[in-house]
C-alpha positions in Angstrom: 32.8 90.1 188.4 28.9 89.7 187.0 27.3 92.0 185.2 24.2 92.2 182.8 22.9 94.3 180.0 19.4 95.7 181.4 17.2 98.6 179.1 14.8 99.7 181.7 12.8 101.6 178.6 11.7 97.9 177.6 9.9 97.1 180.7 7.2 98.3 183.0 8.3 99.9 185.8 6.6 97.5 188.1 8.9 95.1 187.0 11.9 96.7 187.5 12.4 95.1 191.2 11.4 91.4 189.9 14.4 91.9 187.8 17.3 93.1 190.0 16.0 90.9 193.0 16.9 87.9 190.7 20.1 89.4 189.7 21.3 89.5 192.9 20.0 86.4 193.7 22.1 85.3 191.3 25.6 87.7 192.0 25.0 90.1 189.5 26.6 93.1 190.7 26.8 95.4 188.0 24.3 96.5 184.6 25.0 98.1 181.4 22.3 100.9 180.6 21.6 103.4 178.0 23.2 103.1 175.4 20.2 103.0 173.4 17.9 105.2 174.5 18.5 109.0 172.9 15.0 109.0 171.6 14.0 108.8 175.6 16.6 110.8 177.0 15.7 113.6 174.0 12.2 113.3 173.0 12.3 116.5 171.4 14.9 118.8 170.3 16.2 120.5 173.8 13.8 118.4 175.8 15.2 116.3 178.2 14.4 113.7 180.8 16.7 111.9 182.7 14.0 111.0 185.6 13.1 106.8 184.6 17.0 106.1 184.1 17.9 107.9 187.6 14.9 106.0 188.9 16.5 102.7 187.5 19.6 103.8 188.7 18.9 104.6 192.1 16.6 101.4 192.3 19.5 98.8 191.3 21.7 100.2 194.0 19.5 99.7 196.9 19.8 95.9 195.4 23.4 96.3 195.9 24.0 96.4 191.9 25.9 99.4 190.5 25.7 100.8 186.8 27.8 101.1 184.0 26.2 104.0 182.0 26.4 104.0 177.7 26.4 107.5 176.0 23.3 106.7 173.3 25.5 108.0 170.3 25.0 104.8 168.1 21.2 105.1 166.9 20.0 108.3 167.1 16.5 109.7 167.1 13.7 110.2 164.1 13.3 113.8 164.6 17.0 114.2 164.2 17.2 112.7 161.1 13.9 114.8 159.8 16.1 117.7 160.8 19.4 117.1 159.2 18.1 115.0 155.8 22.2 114.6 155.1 23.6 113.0 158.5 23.3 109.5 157.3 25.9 107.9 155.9 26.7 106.6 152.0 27.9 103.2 151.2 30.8 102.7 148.1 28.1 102.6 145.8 26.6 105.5 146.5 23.1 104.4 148.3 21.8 105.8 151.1 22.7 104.2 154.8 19.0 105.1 155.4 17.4 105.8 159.0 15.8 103.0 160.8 19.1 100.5 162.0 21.9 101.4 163.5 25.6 103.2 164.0 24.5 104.6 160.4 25.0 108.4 161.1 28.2 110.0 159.3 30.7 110.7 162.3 32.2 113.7 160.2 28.8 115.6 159.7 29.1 118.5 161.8 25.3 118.3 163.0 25.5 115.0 163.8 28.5 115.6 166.2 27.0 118.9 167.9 24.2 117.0 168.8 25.8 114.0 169.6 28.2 115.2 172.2 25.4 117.8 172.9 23.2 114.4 174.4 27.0 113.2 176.3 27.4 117.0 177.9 23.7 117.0 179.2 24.3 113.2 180.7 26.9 113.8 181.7 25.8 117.1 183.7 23.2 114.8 184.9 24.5 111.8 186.1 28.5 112.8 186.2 29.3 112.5 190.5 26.3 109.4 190.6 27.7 107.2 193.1 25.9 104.4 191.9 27.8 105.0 188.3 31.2 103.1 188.2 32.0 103.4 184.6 31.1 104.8 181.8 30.7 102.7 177.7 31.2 105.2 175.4 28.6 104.7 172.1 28.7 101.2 170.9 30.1 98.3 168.9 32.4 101.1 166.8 32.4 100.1 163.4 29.5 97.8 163.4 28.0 96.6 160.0 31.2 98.3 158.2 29.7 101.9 159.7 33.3 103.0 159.8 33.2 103.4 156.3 31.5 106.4 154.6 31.6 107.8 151.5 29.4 110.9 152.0 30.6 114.3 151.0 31.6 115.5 154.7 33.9 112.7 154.5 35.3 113.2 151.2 36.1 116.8 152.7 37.8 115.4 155.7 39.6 113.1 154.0 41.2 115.8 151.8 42.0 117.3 155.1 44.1 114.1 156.4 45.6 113.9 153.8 46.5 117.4 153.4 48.1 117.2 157.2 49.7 114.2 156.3 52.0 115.1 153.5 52.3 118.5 154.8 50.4 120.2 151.6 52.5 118.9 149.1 50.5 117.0 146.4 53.8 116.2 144.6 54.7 114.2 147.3 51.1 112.5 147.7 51.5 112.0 144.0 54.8 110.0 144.3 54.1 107.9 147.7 50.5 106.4 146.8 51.9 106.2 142.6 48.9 108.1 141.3 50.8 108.0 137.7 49.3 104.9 137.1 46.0 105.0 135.3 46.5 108.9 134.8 45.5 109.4 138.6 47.8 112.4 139.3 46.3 115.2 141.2 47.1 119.3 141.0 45.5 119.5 144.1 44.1 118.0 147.1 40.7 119.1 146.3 41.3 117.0 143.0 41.1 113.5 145.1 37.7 112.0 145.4 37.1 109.7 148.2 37.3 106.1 146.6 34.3 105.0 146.0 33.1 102.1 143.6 34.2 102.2 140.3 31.3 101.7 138.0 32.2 98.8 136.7 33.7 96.8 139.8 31.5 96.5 143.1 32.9 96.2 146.8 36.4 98.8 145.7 37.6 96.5 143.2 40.3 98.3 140.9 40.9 101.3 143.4 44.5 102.8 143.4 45.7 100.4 146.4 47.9 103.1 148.7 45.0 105.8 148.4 42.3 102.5 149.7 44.7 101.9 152.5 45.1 105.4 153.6 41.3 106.0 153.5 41.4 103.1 155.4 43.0 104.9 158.0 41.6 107.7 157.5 38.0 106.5 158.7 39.6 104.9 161.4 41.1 107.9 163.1 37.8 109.5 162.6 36.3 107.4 164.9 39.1 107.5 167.7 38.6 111.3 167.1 35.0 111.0 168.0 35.6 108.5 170.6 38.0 110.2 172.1 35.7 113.5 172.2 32.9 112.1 174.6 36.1 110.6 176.8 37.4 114.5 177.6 33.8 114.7 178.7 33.7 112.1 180.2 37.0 112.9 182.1 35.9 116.6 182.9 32.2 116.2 184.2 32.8 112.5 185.9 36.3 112.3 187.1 37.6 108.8 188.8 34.9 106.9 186.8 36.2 104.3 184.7 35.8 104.4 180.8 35.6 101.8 178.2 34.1 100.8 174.9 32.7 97.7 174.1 34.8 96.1 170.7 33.9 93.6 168.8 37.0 91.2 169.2 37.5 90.4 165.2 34.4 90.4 164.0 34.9 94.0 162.3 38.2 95.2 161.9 37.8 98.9 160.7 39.3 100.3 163.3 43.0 100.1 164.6 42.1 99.1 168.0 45.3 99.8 169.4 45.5 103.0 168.6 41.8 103.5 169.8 42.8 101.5 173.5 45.3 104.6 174.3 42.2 106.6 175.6 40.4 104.1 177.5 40.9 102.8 181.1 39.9 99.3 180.1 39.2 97.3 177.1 36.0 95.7 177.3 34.6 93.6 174.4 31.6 91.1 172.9 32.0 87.7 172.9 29.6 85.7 170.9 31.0 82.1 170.3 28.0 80.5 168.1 30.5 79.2 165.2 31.2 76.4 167.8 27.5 75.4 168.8 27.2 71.4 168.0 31.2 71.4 167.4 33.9 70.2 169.8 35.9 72.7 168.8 38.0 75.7 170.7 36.2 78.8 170.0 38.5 81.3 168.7 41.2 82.3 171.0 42.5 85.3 168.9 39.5 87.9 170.2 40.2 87.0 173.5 44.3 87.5 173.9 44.3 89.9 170.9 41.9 92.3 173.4 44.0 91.5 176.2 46.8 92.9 174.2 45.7 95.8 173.2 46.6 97.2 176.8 48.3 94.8 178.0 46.2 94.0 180.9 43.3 92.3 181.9 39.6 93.1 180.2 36.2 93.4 180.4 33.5 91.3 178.5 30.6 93.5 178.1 28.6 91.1 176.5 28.9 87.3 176.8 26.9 84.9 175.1 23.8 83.5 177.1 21.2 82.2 174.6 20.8 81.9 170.9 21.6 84.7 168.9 20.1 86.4 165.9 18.1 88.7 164.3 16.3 87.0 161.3 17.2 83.9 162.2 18.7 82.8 165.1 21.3 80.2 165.9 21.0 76.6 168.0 20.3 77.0 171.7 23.7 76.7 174.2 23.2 73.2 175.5 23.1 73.0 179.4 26.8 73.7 180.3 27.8 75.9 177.3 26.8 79.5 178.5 29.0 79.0 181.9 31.8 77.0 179.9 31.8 80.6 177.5 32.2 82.4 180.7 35.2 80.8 182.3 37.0 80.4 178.7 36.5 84.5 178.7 37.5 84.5 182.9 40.6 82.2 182.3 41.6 84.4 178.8 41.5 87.4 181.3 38.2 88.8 181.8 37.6 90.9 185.0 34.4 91.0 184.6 31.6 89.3 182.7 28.5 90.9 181.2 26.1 88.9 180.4 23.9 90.1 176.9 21.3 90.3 177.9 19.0 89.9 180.9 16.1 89.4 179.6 14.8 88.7 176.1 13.4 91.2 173.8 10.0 91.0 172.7 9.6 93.7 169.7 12.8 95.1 167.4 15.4 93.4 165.6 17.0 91.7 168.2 13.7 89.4 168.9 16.0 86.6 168.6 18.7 87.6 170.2 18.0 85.9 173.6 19.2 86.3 176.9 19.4 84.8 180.1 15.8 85.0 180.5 13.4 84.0 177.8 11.0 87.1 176.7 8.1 86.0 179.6 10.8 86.8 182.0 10.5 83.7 183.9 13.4 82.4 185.6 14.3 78.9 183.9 17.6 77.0 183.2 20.0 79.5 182.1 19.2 81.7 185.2 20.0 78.5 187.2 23.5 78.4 185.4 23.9 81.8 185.8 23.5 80.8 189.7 26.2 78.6 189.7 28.5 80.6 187.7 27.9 83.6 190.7 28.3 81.1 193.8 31.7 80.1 191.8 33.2 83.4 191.3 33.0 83.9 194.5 35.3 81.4 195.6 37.3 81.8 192.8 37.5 85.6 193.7 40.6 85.6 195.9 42.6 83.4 193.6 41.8 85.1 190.3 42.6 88.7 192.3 45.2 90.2 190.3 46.1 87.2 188.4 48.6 88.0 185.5 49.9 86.2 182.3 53.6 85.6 181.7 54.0 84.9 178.4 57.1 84.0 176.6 55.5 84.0 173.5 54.0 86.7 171.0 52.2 87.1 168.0 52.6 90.6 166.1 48.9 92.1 164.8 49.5 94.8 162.3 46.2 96.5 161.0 48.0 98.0 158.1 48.7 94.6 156.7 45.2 93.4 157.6 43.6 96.5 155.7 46.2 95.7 152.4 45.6 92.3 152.6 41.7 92.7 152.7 42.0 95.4 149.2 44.1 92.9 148.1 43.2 89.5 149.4 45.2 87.6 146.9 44.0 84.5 146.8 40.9 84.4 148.7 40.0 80.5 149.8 38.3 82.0 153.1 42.3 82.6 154.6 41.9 85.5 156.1 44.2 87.7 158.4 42.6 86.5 161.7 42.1 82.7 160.6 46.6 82.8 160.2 46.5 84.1 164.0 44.0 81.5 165.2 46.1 78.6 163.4 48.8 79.3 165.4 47.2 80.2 168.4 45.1 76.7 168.3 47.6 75.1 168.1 50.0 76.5 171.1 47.1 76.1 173.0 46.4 72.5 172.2 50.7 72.4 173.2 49.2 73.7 176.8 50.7 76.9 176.0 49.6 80.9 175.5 50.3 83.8 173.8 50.3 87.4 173.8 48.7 89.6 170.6 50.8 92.9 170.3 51.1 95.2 167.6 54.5 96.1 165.9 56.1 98.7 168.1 55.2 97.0 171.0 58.7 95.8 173.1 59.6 92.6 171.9 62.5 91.5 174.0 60.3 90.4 177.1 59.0 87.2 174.5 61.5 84.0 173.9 59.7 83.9 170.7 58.1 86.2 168.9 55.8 85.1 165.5 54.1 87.6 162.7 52.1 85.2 160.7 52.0 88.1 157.9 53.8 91.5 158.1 52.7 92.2 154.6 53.2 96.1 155.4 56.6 96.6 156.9 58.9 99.6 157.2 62.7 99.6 157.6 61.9 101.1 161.6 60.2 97.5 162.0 62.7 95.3 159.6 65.6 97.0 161.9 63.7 96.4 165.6 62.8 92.6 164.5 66.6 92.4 163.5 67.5 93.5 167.0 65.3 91.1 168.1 66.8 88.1 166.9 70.1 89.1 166.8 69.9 89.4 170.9 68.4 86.1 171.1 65.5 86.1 170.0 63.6 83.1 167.8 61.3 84.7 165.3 58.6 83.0 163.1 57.7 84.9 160.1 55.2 84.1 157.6 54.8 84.5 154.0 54.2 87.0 152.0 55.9 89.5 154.3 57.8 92.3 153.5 55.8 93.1 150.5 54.8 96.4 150.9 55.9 99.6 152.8 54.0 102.1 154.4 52.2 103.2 151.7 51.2 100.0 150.1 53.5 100.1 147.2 54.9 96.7 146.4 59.0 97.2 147.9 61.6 97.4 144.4 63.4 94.6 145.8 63.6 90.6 146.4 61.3 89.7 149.0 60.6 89.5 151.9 62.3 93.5 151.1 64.0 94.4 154.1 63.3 91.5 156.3 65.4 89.7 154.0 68.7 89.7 156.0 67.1 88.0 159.0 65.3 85.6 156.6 68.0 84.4 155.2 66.5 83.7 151.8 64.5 85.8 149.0 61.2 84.9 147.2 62.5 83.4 143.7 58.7 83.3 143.1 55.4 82.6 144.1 52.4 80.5 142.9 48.7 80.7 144.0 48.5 77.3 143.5 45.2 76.9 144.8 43.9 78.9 141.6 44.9 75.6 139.3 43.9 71.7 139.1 46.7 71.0 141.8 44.6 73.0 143.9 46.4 70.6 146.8 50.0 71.1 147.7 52.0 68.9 150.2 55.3 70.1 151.8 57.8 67.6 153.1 60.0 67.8 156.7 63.7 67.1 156.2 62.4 63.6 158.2 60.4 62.3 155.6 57.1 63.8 157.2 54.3 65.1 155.0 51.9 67.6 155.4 49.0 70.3 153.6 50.3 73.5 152.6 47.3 75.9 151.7 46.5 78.9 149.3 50.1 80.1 148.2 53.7 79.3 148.0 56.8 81.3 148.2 59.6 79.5 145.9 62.7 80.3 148.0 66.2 80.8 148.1 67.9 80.2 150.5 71.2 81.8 151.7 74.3 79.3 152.4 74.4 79.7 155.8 70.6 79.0 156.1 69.1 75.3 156.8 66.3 74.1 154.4 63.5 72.6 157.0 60.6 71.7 154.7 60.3 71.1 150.6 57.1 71.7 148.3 55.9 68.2 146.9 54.2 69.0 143.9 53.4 71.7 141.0 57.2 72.9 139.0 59.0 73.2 142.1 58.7 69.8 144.2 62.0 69.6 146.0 62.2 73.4 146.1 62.5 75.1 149.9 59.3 75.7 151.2 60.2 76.5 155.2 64.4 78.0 155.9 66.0 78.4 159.2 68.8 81.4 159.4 71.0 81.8 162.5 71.6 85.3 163.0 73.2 86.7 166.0 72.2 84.5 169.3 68.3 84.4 167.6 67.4 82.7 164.8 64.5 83.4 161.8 61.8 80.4 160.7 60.6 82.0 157.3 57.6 80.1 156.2 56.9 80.7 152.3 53.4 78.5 152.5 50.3 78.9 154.7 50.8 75.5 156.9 48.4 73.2 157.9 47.8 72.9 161.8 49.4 70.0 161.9 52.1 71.4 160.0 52.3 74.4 162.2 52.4 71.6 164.8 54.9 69.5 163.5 57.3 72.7 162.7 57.0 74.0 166.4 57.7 70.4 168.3 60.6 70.0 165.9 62.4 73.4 165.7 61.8 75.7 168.7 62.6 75.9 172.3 58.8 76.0 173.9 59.5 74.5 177.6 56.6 72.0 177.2 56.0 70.2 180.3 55.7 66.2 179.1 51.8 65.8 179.7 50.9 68.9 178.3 51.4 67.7 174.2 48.9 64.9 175.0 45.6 66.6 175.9 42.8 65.5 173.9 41.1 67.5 171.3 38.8 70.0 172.4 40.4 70.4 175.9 41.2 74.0 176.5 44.0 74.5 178.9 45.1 78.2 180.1 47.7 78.5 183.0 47.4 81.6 185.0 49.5 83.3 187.5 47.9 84.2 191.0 49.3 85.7 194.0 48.0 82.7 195.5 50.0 80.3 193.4 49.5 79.1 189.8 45.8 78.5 188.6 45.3 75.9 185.8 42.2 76.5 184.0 40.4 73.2 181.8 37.8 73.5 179.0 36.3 70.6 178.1 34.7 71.5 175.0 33.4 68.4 173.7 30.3 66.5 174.1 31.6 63.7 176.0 33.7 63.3 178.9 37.1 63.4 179.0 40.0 62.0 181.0 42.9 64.2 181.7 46.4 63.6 183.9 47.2 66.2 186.4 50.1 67.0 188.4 50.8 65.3 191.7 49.2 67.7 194.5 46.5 69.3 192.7 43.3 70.5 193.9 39.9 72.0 193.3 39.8 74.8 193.8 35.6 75.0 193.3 35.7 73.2 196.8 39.7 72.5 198.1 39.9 69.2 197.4 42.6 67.4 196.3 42.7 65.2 193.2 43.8 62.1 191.9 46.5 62.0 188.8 44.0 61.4 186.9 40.7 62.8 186.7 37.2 63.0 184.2 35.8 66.3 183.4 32.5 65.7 182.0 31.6 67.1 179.0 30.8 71.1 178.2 32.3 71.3 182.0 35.6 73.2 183.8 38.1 71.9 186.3 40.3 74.8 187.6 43.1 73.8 190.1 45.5 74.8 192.3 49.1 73.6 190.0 
């Protein structure tokens, strides 16, 4: 269930033992290796050695510790980019992606890709039927530092090429799906489209033709499953019953659909870096860790947690005693298998300097390694009741990367609401209720979920608008945001009143819609049907309801105070909550507590802020899991009959869980 990230190549050999005798010590049982190493695995053109990292291999399993190999296909070495002056890659504006970082060589340039999966085949020959080798990482961190994008001209060839495949060869029908009339943009040819790069006069894509943006969009993003998905048929050929992953990034880049990109890989492992919440008492985000769990859904792997401060240039505040090991069990409890913690020991030349692990760089074991100790005596008696533990949501929140990627080359309003920051709203908030969710994409099956809410299907076809009708009308409750129902599939703006075709379960149209937030009354209240008030953010939606449909909030404020901000509509044995605002949390709150059917258990509306609660299901019996993330202890009411399950005991109805500290019982 432990695991660290170790690079042999940093260290003397003579302290390779040091290491993994403290890593058992303290239950580590698995590393991460190699994955940056190419220059050492191919010195030279041809020339390989494989000897050290077998060494290292071999020398962790007499400690007991197994390895989780990485191909090295994210930084490759100097003499290949002497050879091959054109395998970097080329930003929007034309400048050079120049050697010397990182994940910055051009996927589609055919030398890059020989030799790349030239280095996988000979490691692959190498180290395939290891026994010490449990799994193999393929690359790493896909799409870091926006590297999915590249605007070089092996990419503007291949992009011709998707798109050729994609309408089938007929321009005409390019022409009329992404509405190149507009601006004189119609092409003769596909070897007439450029690849859409900055226009001259407005930086960062500004301007671009919209569909042709979002289907470049997806464009790089199937690249990169391609080459993913190349080193995995190695993978599968020359190491059979190994399992492979790749470690994502949760949300922090979102270039690449990750769904799509899960099909080929046994398990979904990820890097979780929490920092935003150092000094806070806040939840850290929730949406990395159940939308990851939902890309599969099943459980995960972390492949690197947060031990010390991060950064490069600068670095960020130390974990206090207690944080690193409250990280851990938030991952564990959200459905981590196993934990990888980045990295062992602390770097002392490169960019990542600051970027510190569980030992500091004199390798000395100090206080993190003695939390690190805890943690693995823990998981050990945890082990049994976390054994094939399993989530049964009735709840589900639809992720569409399409809308994401429209919304982000259109962001409308801006005001740091973002795509992710809608899910985590929600998400915050059912948690703070004591309840979870799933993350699933659109064509997942919806009718295992009691309720089922898309905080933005911006992009929605009429195969969607038809299966979320089925939905509801079967029973279902559905919460849909605003500004849905915009666009179709190829990010032309629907002919119609919104939200287009979800406008039947909606039961009301857009009459307008104001970015408020762009004026003087940058503030907008809505107001319950009880009186209640609350913030509405960014935009609002002026709608229409239908006469069967019940008004449940009104705007306060701008032209149309008193108009319907929030409808319910009865269709079927389901009903739809259209929201036409971005709510506040509190709104979000007040609108859940008020109109749906959540099953809340009395005590669990009451927890105090900053108390993370996450109910699992063991063979052993439920498991409740609690966070305290604050910096001060808090008091909390369990059930009658619950114990610890760190040591068996039982507990009394009410309990303290000291600060940055985790309870987990028996419920």
């Amino acid at each position: 269930m432990l695991a660290t990230s170790y690079y042999p190549e940093h260290w003397p050999k003579s302290r390779w033992n040091k290491d993994a005798e403290l890593m058992e010590k303290a239950g580590i049982t698995k590393v991460r290796m190699g994955e940056f190493a190419w220059c050492r695995f191919e010195p030279k053109d041809g020339e390989f050695d494989f000897d050290w990292l077998e060494e290292a291999i071999e020398m962790f399993g007499r400690y007991n510790i197994k390895t989780i190999l990485g191909t090295p296909t994210a930084a490759y070495p100097a003499w290949l980019h002497r050879k091959y002056p054109d395998i970097h890659q080329i930003k929007s504006n034309g400048q050079i992606r120049e050697y010397g970082a990182r994940q910055d060589a051009c996927r589609n340039n055919p030398n890059y890709r020989k030799h790349a999966l030239k280095i996988v085949k000979t490691m692959l020959e190498k180290f395939g039927n290891n026994s010490n080798i449990v799994a193999w990482q393929t690359d790493n961190e896909f799409g870091g530092h926006q590297s999915t994008l590249c605007y070089c001209n092996h990419c503007e060839k291949e992009f011709r090429n998707w798109l050729r495949d994609k309408f089938s060869g007929n321009i005409s029908g390019l022409n009329d799906a992404l509405g190149t009339i507009f601006w004189s943009q119609e092409y003769n040819s596909f070897d007439d489209i450029s690849i859409p790069r900055d226009p001259s006069d407005q930086p960062q894509l500004r301007g671009g033709n919209p569909s042709l943006l979002l289907d470049f969009r997806r464009f790089c993003s199937d690249t990169m499953i391609e080459f993913n998905r190349n080193q995995i048929e190695l993978i599968r050929k020359l190491s059979p019953d190994r399992t492979i992953t790749h470690n994502l990034v949760g949300i922090a880049w979102n270039d690449i659909d990750y769904f799509k990109l899960a099909k080929d890989l046994d398990i979904i492992s990820w890097d979780n870096y929490p920092f935003i919440n150092m000094g806070r008492e806040d939840i850290p985000d929730i949406v990395p860790h159940n939308l990851m769990r939902g890309l599969k859904s099943k459980n995960t792997w972390i492949m690197e947690q947060a031990s010390g401060p991060g950064g490069w240039e600068k670095f960020a505040a130390t974990p206090e005693p207690g944080r690193m090991r409250l990280w851990a069990y938030q991952s564990i409890a959200r459905g981590a298998d196993l934990v990888s913690f980045f990295r062992w020991r602390t770097c002392c030349f490169g960019t990542e300097q600051y970027w510190h692990g569980i030992l500091y760089h004199h390798g000395l074991p100090q206080r993190r390694y003695e939390e690190l100790k805890k943690i693995g005596k823990e998981v050990q008696v945890l082990k049994e009741h976390l054994k094939d533990r399993q989530y049964d949501n009735n709840i589900a929140l639809l992720f569409d990367y399409d809308s994401l990627w429209a919304l982000e080359i259109q962001p409308h309003i801006g005001d740091d609401i973002t795509y992710p920051s809608l899910f985590e709203d929600y998400l915050q908030i059912l948690t703070s209720l004591g309840l979870n969710a799933d993350i699933v994409t659109n064509n997942h099956v919806l009718s295992k979920y009691k309720i089922v809410i898309a905080p933005c299907l911006h992009v929605c076809d009429k195969e969607l608008a038809n299966s979320l009708k089925s939905y509801v009308s079967n029973g279902g409750t559905l919460v849909l945001g605003c500004r849905s129902g915009v666009k179709d599939e190829n990010n032309l703006i629907v002919n119609e009143l919104l939200p287009g075709d979800l406008r039947p379960i909606a039961g009301c149209h857009v009459e307008e819609y104001d970015a408020f937030s762009k004026t003087n009354e940058s503030m907008l209240n809505i107001e319950s049907s009880k009186g209640e008030s609350f913030e509405a953010k960014g935009i609002a939606e002026i709608l229409k309801p239908t006469e069967e449909a019940e008004v449940l909030f009104r705007y306060q404020g701008r032209y149309y105070t008193n108009e319907p901000a929030v409808v319910e509509n009865k269709l079927g044995k389901g009903k739809t909550i259209y929201i036409g605002t971005i709510l506040s949390r509190d709104a979000i709150r007040n609108l859940f507590l008020a109109n749906l059917d959540l099953g809340l258990l009395p005590d669990y509306s009451k927890h105090p802020k900053g108390i993370e609660y996450i109910k699992i299901n063991s063979k052993k019996g439920n498991i409740g899991v609690y966070l305290n993330h604050n910096l001060n202890d808090i008091e909390i009411n369990l059930p009658n009959g619950t114990f610890n399950l760190f040591d068996n005991k039982p507990l009394a109805e009410s309990v303290i869980i000291p600060a940055l500290d985790v309870l987990i019982v028996s419920e």
